[in-house]
N, CA and C atoms as a LAMMPS dump frame, in Angstrom:
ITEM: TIMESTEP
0
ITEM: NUMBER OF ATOMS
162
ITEM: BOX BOUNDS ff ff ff
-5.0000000000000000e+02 5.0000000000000000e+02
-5.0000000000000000e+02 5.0000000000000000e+02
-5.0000000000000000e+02 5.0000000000000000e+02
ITEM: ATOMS id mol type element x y z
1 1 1 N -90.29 -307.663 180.684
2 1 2 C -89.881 -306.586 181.561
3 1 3 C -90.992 -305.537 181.579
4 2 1 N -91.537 -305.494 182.766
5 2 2 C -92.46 -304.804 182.809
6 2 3 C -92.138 -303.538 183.658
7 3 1 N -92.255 -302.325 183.362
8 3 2 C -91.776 -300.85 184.294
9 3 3 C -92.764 -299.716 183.659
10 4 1 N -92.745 -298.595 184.524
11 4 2 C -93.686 -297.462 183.718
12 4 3 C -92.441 -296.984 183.104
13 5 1 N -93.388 -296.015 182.34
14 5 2 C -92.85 -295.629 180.872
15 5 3 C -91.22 -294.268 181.771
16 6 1 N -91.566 -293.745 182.844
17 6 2 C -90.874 -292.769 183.806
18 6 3 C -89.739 -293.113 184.058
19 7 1 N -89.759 -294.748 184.647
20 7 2 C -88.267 -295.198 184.947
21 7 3 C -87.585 -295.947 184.241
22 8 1 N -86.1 -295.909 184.093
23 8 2 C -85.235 -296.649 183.367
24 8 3 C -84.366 -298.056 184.626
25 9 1 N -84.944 -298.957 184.329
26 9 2 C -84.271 -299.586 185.408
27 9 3 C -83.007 -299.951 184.531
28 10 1 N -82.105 -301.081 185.367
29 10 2 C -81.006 -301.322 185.492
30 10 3 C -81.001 -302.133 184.209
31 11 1 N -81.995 -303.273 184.053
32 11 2 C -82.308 -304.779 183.012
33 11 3 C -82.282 -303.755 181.832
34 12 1 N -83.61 -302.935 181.912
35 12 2 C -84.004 -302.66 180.446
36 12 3 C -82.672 -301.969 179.972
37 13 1 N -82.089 -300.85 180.661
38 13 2 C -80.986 -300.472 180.268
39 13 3 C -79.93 -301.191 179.298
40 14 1 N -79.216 -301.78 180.056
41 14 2 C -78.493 -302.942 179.541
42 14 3 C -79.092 -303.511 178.192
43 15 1 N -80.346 -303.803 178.285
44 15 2 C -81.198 -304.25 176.754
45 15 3 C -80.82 -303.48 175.6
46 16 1 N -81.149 -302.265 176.346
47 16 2 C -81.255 -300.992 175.095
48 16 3 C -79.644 -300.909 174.77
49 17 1 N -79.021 -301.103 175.681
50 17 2 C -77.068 -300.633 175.419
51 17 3 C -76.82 -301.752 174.105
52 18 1 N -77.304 -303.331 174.68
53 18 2 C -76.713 -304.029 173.788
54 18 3 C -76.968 -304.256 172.784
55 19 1 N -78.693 -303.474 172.582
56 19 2 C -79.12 -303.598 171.452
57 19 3 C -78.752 -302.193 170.374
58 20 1 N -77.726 -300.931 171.101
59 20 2 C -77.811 -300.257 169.874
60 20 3 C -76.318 -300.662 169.715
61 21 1 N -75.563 -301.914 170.087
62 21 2 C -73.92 -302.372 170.048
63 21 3 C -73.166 -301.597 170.904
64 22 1 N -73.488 -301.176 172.036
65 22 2 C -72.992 -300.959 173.182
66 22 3 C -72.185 -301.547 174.369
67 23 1 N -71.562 -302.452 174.017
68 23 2 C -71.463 -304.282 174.907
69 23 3 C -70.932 -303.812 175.91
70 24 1 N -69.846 -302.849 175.997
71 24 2 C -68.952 -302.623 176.851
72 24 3 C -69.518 -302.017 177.813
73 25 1 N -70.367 -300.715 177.757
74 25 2 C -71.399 -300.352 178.611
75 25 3 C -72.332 -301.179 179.189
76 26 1 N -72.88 -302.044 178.469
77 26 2 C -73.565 -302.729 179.075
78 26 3 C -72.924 -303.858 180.38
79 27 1 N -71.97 -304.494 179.614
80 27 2 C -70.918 -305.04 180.818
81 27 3 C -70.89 -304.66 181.882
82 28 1 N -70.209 -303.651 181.948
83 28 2 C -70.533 -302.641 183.303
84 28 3 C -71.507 -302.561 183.875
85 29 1 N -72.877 -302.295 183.573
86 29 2 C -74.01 -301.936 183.638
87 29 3 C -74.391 -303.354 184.393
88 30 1 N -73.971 -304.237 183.607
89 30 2 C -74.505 -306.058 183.798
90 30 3 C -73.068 -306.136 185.374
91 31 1 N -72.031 -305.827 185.434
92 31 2 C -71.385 -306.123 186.626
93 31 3 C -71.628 -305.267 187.874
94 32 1 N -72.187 -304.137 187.891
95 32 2 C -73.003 -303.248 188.775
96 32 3 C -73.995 -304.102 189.384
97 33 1 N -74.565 -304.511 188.384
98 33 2 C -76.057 -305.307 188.598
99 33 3 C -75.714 -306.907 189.307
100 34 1 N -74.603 -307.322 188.979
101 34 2 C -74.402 -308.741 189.536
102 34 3 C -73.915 -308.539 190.7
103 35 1 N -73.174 -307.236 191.043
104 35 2 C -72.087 -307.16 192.638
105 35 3 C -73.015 -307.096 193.771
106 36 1 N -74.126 -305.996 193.44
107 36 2 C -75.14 -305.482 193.935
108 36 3 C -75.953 -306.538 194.741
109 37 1 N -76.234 -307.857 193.468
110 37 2 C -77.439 -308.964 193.665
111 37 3 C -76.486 -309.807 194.806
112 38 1 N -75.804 -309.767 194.637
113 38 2 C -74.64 -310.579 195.631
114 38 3 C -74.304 -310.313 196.737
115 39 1 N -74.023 -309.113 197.082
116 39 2 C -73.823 -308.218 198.516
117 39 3 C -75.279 -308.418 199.406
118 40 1 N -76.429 -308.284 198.42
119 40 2 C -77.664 -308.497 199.248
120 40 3 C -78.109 -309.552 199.033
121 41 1 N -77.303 -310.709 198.524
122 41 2 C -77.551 -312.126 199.057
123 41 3 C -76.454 -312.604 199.99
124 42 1 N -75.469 -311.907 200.125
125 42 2 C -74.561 -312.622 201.335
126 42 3 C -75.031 -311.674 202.681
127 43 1 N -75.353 -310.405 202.22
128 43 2 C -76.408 -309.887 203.927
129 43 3 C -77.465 -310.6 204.198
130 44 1 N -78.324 -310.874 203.294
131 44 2 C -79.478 -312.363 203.813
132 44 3 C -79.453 -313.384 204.575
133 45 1 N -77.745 -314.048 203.954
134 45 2 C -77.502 -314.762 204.265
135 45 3 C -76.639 -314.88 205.587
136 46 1 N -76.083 -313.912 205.798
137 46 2 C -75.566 -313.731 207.429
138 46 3 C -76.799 -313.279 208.125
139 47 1 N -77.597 -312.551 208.002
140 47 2 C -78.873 -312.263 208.849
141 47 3 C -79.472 -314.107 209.234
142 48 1 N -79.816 -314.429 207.948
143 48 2 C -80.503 -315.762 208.356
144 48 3 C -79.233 -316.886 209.027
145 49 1 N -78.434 -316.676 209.182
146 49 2 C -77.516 -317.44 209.912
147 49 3 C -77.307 -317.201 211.374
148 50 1 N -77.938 -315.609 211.471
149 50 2 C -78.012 -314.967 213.034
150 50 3 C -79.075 -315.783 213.476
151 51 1 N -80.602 -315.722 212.696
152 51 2 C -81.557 -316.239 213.659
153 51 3 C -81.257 -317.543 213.582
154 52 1 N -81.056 -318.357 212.724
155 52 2 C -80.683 -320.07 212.911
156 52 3 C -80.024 -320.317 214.348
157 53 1 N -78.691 -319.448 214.562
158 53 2 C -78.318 -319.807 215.986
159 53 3 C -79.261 -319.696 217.446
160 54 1 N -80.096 -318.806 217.031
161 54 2 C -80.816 -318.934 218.403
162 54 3 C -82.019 -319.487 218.716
């Protein structure tokens, strides 16, 4: 995981939660992060289903 030292992304977060025994936060943190990856793979995926039809 590579980031500048400024930002806290979403991954490392979660790292740091579960590593000071945080699980439950992190959970959250980890289901934020999965809803997110999903919503902007099913908009991809209706976009690329628009141009296929034409």
């Amino acid at each position: 995981m590579v980031y500048p030292a400024s930002w806290r992304t979403l991954p490392v977060s979660v790292f740091a939660l579960t590593d000071r025994g945080q699980t439950f936060v992190a959970a959250a943190e980890s289901l934020v992060l999965l809803v997110v990856t999903i919503a902007l793979l099913a908009g991809l995926d209706r976009l690329r289903g628009r141009s296929a039809e034409r």
